[in-house]
N, C-alpha and C positions, 0 to 999 in steps of 0.2 A: 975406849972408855975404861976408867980404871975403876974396879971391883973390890969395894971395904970385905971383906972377907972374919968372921966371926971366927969363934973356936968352934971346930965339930960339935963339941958336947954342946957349948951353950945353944949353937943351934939348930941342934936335936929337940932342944927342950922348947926351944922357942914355938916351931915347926909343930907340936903335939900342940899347941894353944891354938892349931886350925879345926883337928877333930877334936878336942871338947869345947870350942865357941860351938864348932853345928850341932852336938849333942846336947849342948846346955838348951838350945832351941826349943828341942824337942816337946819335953812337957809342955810347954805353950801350944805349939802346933798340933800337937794330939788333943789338946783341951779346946782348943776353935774349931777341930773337923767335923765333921758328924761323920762318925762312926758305920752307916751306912754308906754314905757317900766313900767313903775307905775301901769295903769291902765291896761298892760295884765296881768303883775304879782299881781293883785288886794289886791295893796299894801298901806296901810294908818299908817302912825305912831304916835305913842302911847304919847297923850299930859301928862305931867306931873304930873297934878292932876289926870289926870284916872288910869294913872300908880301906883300913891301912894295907892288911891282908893282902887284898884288891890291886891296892896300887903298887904296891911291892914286886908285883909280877911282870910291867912295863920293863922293856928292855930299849926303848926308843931313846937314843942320846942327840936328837937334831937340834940346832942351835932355834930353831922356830915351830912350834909342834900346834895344830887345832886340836882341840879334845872336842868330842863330841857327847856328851850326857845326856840320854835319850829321856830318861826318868830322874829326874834332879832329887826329886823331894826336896829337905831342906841344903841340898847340896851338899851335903858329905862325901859322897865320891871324887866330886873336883874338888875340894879342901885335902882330898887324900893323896888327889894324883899329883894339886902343885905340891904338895909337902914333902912328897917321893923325889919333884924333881928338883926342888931347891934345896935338898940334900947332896945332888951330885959335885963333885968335886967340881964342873965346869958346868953350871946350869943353864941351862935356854938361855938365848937371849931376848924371848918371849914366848907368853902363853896363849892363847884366843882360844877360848872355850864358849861351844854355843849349847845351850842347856835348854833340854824342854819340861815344860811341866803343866798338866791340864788341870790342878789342883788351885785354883786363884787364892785357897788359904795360906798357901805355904809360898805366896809369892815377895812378900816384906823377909821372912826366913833366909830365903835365898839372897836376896838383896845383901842382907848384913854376913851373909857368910862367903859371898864373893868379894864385899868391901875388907874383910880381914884376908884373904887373899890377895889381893891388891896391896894393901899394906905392906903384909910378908914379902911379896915377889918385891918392891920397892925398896927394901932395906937388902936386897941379893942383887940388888941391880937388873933384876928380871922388869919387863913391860908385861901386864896381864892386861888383858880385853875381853871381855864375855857380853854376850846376847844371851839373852834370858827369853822365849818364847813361850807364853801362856796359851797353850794352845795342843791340838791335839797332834800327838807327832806322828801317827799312821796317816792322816791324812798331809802332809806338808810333806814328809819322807817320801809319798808314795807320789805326789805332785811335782818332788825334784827332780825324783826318777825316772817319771814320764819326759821330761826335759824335754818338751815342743815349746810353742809358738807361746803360748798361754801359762807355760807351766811357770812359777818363781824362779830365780838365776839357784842353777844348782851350786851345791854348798859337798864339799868332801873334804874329808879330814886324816890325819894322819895316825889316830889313836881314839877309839873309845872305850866309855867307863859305862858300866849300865845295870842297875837292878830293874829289871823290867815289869810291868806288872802283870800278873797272872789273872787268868779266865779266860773261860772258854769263847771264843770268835767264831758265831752261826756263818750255816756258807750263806744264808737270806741276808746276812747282814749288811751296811752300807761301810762296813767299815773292809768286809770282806770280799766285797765290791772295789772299793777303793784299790785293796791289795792287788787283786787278780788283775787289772789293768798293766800290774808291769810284773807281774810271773813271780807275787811273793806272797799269794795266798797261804791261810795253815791253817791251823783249829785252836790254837792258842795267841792268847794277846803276847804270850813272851816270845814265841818263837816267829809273830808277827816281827815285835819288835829287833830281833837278830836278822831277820832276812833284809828288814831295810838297814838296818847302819852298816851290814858287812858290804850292800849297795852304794852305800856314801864315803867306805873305805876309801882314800888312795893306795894303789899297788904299794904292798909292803906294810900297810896300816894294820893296828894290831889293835885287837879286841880281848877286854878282859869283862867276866859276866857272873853275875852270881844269877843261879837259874833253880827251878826244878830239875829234877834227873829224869824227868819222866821221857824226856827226847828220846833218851838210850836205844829205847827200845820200841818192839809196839808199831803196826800196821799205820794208826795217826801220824807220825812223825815219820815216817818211812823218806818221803820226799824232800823235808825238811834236813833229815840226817844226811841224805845223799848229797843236796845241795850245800850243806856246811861242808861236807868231806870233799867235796871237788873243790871249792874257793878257796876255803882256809885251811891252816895246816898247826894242828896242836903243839903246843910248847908245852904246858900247865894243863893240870887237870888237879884242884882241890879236892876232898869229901869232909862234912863230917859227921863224925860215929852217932854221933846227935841227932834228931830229930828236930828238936825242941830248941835248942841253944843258941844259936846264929839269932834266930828274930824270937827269943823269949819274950819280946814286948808285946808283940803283935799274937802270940799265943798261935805260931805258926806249926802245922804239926807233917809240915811237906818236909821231903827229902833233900836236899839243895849240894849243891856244887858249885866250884869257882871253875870257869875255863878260860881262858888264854891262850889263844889262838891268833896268828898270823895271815892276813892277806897273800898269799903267794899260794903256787900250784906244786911246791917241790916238796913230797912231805920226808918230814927230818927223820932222822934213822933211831932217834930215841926220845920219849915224852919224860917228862918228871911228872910222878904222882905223888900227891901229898894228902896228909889225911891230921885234924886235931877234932879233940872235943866238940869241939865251937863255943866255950867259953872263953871272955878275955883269959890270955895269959896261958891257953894251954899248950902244950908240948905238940911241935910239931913232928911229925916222922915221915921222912922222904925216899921216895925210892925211885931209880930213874928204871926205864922198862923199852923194849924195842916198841917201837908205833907200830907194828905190824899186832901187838900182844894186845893193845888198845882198838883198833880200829881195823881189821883184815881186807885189802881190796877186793877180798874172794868173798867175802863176805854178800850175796847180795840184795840181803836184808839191810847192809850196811848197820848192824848194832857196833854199840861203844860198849867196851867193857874198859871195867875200871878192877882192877886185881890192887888190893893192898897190903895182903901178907902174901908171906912164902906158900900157906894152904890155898889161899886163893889160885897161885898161880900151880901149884900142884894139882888141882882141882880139875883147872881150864887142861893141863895135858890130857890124863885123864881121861876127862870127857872128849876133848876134840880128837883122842885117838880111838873114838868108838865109831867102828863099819857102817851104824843103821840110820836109820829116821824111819818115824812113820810110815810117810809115804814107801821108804823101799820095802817095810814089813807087811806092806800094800794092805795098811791101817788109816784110819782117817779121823780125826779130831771135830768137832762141833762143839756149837753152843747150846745150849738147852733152847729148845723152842718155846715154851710157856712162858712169857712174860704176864705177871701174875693179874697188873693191873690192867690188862688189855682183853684177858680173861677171865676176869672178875666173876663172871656169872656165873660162869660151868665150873668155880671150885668150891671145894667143901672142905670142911672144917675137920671129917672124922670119914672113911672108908662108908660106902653105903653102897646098894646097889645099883648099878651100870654108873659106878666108880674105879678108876685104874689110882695106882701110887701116883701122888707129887713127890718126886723129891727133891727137896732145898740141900744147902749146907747143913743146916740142924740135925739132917738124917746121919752125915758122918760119922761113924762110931769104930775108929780105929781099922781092922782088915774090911770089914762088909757092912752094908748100909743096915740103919737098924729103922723099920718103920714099922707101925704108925708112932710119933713123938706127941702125942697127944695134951701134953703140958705144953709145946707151941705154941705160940702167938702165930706160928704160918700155917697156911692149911696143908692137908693131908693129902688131899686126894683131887681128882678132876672127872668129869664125868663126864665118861664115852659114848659119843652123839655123832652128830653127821655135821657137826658144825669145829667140833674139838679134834674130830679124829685125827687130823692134817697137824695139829700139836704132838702127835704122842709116839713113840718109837716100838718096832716091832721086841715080841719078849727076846730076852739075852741075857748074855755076859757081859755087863758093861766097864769098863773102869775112868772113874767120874774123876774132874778136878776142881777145886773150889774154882771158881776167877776171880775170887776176892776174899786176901786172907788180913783178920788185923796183925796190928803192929804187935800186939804181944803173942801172936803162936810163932812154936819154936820155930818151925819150917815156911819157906816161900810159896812151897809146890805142895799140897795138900793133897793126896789120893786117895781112894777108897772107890771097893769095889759093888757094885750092883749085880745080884743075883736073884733073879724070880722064883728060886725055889725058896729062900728065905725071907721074900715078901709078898708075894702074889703073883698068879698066871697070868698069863694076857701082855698086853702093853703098859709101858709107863709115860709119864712126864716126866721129861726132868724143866726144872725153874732154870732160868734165862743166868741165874747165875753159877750154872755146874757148867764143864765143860763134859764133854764123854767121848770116850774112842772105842770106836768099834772098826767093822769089817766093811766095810761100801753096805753100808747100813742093817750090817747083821751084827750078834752077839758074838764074842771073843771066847775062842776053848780057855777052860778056867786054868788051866797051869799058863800059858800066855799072861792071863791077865792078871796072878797074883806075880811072875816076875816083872814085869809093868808096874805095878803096886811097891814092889819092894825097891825096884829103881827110883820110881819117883818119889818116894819118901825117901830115898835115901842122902848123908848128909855133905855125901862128895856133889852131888847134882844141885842143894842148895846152895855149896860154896861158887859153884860157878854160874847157878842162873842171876845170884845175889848182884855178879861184876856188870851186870848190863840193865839189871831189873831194879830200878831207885824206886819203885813205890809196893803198893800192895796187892795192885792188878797183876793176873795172869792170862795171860794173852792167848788165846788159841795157836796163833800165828808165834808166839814163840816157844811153845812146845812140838810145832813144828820144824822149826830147825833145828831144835835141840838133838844134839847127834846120841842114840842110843846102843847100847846092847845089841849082837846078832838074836836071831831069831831063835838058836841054839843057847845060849847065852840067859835069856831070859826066860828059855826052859826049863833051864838048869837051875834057876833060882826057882822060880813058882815050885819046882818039883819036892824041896825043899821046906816049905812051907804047909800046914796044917789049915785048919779053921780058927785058929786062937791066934791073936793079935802080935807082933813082936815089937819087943821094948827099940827103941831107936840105935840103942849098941847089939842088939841082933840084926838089926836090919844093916847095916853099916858092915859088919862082920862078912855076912851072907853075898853083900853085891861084891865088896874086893875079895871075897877068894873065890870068886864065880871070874870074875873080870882078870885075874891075875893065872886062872890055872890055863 
């Protein structure tokens, strides 16, 4: 068959009229949802430069390619990927995309945004064919997969596209039900939605995803991580510096990344990271990195870190050249035991008698905890019973860590120390949201725990906790791995240090020339 062939340029230009027909959509489709229904179905659609973005990163040249679009919305991602591939010098000589979408509003959307793909691929002399399923694709994904007697004829593909939708997936649930029948249960509907399509792969099928970064890291995704890092193997890894920008529509305020990843078991000797604003049009900056510096097989937490400057990666040396962890400075990490609304009864608002401290994040007040905060909204205190005691920790040397820092404090890792002589004898509570490390459940000697203190506020251990940590949660379990200081080492700092607070270029000062001498 002989192929009319355009000018590049003109159709470059042509080819953009795929992602602003689905984005002209949009306002309609936003204006028919309801807005709740949105946010159970944790549902955000794909702006048109992320989408291009997106498709950009496909390296598949087969003359016949299936796409698989697991979350359509108004199909932007497939307007993006045939646009990518009726761009190549030699394009398919057909497309077949099957798209799901459990959204029936956005089903007319997709319709006209497949028929102007249809169009396009016909003037390139491409055949496109698309299924369009209104329907829930964990339960159909997870039905192919089962592949018996009863199940639907399985369907695999050679390339997926997918903004998938976020929230959390109960294990009570029937959808999580559904999963666990073929071994791709998780806790998230996104990381649902990755464990089936990387199942509907053909060997060598490649996946490109815009996600949360929260997978990275973190005890929940533990199995989820292992299981991507044995199947698929990274090409791409996106960031960006943004919060906010990627889905400004949807007033999204998650972390997000693009990955791009390969079907095959051999992983490649180098990944490319890239990082822009996330506004159309911004600059992008690329840096290519060994896989080993992303993803460690020694690793057996299996975290993904993502390093994007040269600090970053000076950061990660650094730290991974440090002798300790917890466990060998035979220290132990927890979570506060007081969950506050579970022991509603026995707290109190102000210190009274057979009251011990609560303390929240509010208590942190730079080197040592400052209580009672009494202009709080949280209470103060908890009251020492035969019903509470089982909550509270023997007196000590504590040093505490937020597990949940906002977006505008400077640092990831938040520390501060607890000491009973500067807020009361006896035992404390700490709230469900401090972390504390102590001794197998004793109090830490105080030069210990102010070089503890001065490490974990220090700005080298932010640069590196930041390459694996995409949200605001801090993890027990990843202050655990985090390799630290000798035991001499973080003597040698604490020894250093007074009662009065230090500014964060003394703290910064203090750990490298402890760590360098």
């Amino acid at each position: 068959m002989t192929r009319a062939v355009k000018d590049d340029r003109d159709f470059e230009v042509d080819t953009k009229s795929l992602l602003s027909f689905a984005d002209h959509l949009r306002p309609r489709a936003v204006a028919a949802a309801d807005l709740a229904r949105q946010k159970r179905l944790g549902q955000f659609l794909t702006p048109p430069h992320v989408a291009d973005l997106m498709a950009g990163m496909f390296r598949c040249h087969a003359t016949c390619i299936r796409l698989l679009d697991a979350g359509a919305g108004m199909g932007m991602l497939t307007a993006a990927f045939v646009r990518h591939q009726l761009m190549r010098d030699t394009p398919p000589h057909r497309i077949e995309v099957w798209a799901y979408e459990l959204d029936e509003s956005l089903m007319d959307g997709i319709s006209k945004t497949f028929e102007s793909c249809r169009v396009a691929c016909k003037e390139r002399g491409v055949e496109f064919l698309s299924t369009v399923r209104n329907t829930d694709f964990l339960a159909e994904g997870a039905d192919m997969l089962r592949d018996d007697f009863f199940s639907m004829t399985l369907q695999t593909f050679d390339a997926a596209i997918v903004n998938p939708p976020y929230g959390k997936l109960p294990t009570k649930s029937a959808a999580y039900r559904c999963l666990r029948t073929v071994g791709a249960e998780t806790t998230n509907l996104y990381t649902a939605f990755l464990n089936l399509i990387i199942g509907l792969l053909n060997p060598g099928g490649e996946l490109v995803a815009i996600t949360p970064r929260s997978f990275c890291n973190g005890p929940y995704y533990k199995t989820f991580r292992q299981s991507l890092l044995q199947k698929m193997s990274f090409r791409d890894i996106h960031i960006f510096d943004s919060r906010t920008a990627a889905f400004k529509h949807d007033n999204v305020l998650q972390e997000n990344i693009i990955l791009h990843a390969v079907k095959v078991t051999k992983t490649p000797q180098t990944i490319r990271v890239s990082q822009s604003g996330g506004e159309d049009g911004d600059a992008i900056q690329t840096r290519v990195l060994p896989a080993t510096e992303v993803a460690s097989p020694d690793d057996p937490e299996a975290f993904i870190h993502i390093p994007t400057s040269e600090q970053h990666l000076a950061a990660r040396g650094q730290v991974c050249a440090l002798k300790s962890t917890l466990a060998m400075l035979g220290l132990t990490i927890s979570t506060g035991r007081v969950v506050d609304f579970r022991a509603r009864e026995h707290l109190r608002n102000e210190p009274a008698e057979n009251t011990v401290p609560l303390i929240y994040p509010c208590h942190f007040h730079g080197l040592f905890v400052r209580w009672p905060q009494l202009s709080s909204r949280k209470p103060n205190a908890i009251e020492n019973n035969s019903v509470s005691a089982r909550l509270l920790v023997p007196a000590g040397v504590y040093v505490l860590t937020k597990r949940f820092t906002s977006k505008e404090e400077r640092r990831r890792v938040v520390a501060c120390i607890y000491e009973p002589g500067r807020v009361a004898p006896g035992p404390v509570g700490f709230e469900n949201h401090v972390n504390y490390i102590h001794a197998q459940g004793r109090g830490l000697e105080m030069t210990l725990a102010k070089g503890l203190w001065a490490f974990l506020n220090s700005s080298v251990l932010d640069l590196y906790f930041r390459q694996f940590n995409g949200h605001t949660q801090v993890n027990a379990t990843d202050l655990r791995n985090v390799r630290l200081p000798t035991f001499t080492q973080l003597r040698g700092m604490g020894s250093r240090i007074g009662d009065e607070p230090l500014l964060q270029e003394q703290i910064d000062e203090l750990v490298d020339k402890e760590l360098k001498a």
